[in-house]
N, C-alpha and C positions, 0 to 999 in steps of 0.2 A: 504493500500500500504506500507507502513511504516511496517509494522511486517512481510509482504510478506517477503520486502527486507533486516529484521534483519535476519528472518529463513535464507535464502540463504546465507547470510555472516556466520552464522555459519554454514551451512551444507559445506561450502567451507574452510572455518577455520579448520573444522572437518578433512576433505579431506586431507588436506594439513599437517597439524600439528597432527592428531589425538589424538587433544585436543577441548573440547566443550567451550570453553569460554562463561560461564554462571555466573551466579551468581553474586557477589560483582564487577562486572567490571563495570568501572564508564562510563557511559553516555557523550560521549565528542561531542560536537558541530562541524559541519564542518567549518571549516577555524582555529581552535585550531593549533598551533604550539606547539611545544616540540624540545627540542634540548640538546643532552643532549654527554658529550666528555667521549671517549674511548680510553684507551691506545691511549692519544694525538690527535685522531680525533673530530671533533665534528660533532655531526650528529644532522640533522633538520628532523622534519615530520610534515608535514602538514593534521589532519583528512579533509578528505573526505567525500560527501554523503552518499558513499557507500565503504570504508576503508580509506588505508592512502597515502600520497604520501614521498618517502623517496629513495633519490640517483636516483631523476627522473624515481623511480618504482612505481606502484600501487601495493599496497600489501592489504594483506585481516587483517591483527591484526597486536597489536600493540608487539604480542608474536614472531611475522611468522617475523616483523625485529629485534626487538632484538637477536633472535637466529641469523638473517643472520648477526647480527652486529659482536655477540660474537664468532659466530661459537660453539655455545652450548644452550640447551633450556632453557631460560626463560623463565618467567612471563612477559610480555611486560608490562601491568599496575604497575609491581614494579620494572621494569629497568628503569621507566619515573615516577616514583614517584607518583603514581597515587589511590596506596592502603591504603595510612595512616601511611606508611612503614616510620619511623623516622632516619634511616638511609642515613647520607649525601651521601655517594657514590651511593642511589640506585634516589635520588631525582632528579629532572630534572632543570635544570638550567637556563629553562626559558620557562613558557608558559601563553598562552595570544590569544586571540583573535585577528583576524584582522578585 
């Protein structure tokens, strides 16, 4: 069940972004927070079972909001800090379990 429902977030990731998020994307737990400020906003995402929750949306990546954030395509795992990316402005400013 579990890979059923990984294949479907990326065939919809796909759909959406027509990008495959594969590879090095990190494994985040559901109830993972992230929160991270943009040109003076600060934005929360909550992962999910089955993606994320962000500006009380369900969205499928963590790529599909940082573009809705920037209004330009990211990498979601390195606008949240999440690739190894040593760069302060791409790190997330706080994540944690609840």
């Amino acid at each position: 069940p579990s890979t059923k429902k990984r294949l479907l977030r990326l065939a919809e990731t796909f759909r959406e972004t027509g990008e495959l998020p594969i590879g090095d994307s990190p494994q985040v737990k559901p109830g993972t927070r992230f929160m991270r400020d943009w040109q003076g906003t600060r934005h929360e995402v909550w992962s999910l079972e089955d993606g994320y929750l962000w500006n009380g949306r369900k969205m499928t990546s963590l790529s599909q909001i940082a573009g809705a954030i920037t209004g330009t395509k990211w990498s979601g795992p390195r606008f949240f800090g999440l690739n190894g990316n040593k760069n302060k402005e791409a790190a997330p400013l706080d994540q944690g379990s609840s």
